[in-house]
C-alpha positions in Angstrom: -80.4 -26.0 105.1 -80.0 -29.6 104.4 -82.7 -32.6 103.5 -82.6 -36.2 103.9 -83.8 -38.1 100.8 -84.4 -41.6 101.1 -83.6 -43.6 98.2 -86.0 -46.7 99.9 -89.4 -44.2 99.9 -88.4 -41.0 98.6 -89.2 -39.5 101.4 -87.6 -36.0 101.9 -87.4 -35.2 105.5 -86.2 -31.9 107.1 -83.2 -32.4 110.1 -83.0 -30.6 113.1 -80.3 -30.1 115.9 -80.3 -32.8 118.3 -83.3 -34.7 116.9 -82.8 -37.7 115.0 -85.8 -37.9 112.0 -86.7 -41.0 110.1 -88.3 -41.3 106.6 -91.7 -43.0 106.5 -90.3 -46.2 105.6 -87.8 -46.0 109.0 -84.5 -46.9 106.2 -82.8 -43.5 106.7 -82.9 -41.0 109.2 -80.0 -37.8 110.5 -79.8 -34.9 112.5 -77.9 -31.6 112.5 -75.1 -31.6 114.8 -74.5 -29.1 117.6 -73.0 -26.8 115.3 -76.2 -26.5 113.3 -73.8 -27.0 109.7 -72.9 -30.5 110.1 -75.4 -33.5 109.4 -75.0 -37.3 110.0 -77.2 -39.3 108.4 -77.9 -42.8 106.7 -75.5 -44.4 104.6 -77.2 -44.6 101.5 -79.7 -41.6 101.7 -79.0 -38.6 99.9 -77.9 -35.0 101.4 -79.8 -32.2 99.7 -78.5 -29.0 100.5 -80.7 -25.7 99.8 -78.7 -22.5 99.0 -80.1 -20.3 102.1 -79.7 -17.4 100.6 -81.7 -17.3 97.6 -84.1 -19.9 99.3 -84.6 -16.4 101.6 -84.5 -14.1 98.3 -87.0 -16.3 96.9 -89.5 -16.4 100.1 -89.1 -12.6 99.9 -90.5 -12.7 96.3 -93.2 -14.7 97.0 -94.0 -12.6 100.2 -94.6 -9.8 97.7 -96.4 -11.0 95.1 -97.8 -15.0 95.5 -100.6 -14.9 92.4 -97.7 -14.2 89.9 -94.6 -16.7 89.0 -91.1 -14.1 89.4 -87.5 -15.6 87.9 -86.5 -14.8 91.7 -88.7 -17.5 92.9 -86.1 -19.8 91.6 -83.1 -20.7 94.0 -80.5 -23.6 94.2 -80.1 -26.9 95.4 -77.5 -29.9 94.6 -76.9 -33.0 96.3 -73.9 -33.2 98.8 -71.3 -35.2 97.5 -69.9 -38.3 99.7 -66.6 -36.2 100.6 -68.3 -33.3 101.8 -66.7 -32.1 105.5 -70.5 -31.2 106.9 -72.1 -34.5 106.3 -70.8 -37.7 108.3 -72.7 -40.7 106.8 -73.5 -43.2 109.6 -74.5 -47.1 109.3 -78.4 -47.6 110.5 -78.1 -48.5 114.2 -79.3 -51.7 115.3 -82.4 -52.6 116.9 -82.9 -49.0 116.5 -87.0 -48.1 116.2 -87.1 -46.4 113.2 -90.7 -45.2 114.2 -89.6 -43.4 117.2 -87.2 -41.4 115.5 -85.0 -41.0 118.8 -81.8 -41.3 119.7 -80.2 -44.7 119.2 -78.1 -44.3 121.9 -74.0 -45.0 122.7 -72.5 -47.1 119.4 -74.9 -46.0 117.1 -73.3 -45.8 113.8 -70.2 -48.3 114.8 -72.0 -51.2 112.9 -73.8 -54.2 114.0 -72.6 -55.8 117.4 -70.5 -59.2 117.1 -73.2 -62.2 117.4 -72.5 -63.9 120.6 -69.9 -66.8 120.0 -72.2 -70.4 120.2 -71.9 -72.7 123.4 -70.4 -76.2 122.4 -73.1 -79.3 122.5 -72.4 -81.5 124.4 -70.9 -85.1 123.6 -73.6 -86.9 121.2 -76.3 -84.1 121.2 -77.9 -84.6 118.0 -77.3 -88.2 117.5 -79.7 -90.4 116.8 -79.3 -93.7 118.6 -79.5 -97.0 116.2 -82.8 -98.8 116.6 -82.9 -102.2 118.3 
């Protein structure tokens, strides 16, 4: 399993297939891919990655006994490092709602679209004429 943490608010947020989620502050946000192993998410937040296996050993401990603290309650996480093949880190989209949490759409995570190019003013716009 992985987590988003958002270096912005420290929110850690849980992904899912499909469905982009935001942190509360709307900086970072990912999603699993359709091969439910690889993530994209926000430049700049942090992949945590929860060892699945003792994560379920340690659920199972628990299960058993909840009252009393077991050294199989303990199980691993680290942080995904930037190389790492099942995270692609993506640029925040723009004019994306970081409240909705939804799908940016096409282009989202290709960067911020070229500003339009400026028309030309016309001859003496913005010249003040002498006083007479």
């Amino acid at each position: 399993m992985k987590l988003l943490l958002c270096r912005e608010c420290g929110d850690v947020v849980r992904l899912y297939p499909k469905v982009w989620r935001s942190c509360a502050c709307g900086t970072s946000k990912g999603r699993y891919l359709e091969d439910n192993s690889t993530v994209e998410q926000s430049a700049g937040s942090l992949s945590i990655a929860l060892d699945n296996h003792g994560l379920r050993d340690a659920i199972t401990v628990w299960d058993q006994s909840a009252a009393a603290w077991h050294p199989l309650m303990v199980f691993r996480a680290f942080l995904n490092p930037t190389c790492e093949a099942d995270v692609r880190w993506i640029e925040p989209a723009p004019g994306a709602d970081p409240e909705s949490g939804s799908d940016p759409g096409p282009g989202a995570g290709s960067g911020p679209a070229p500003a339009p190019e400026p028309e030309p003013e016309p001859a003496g716009a913005g010249v003040t004429p002498p006083h007479e």
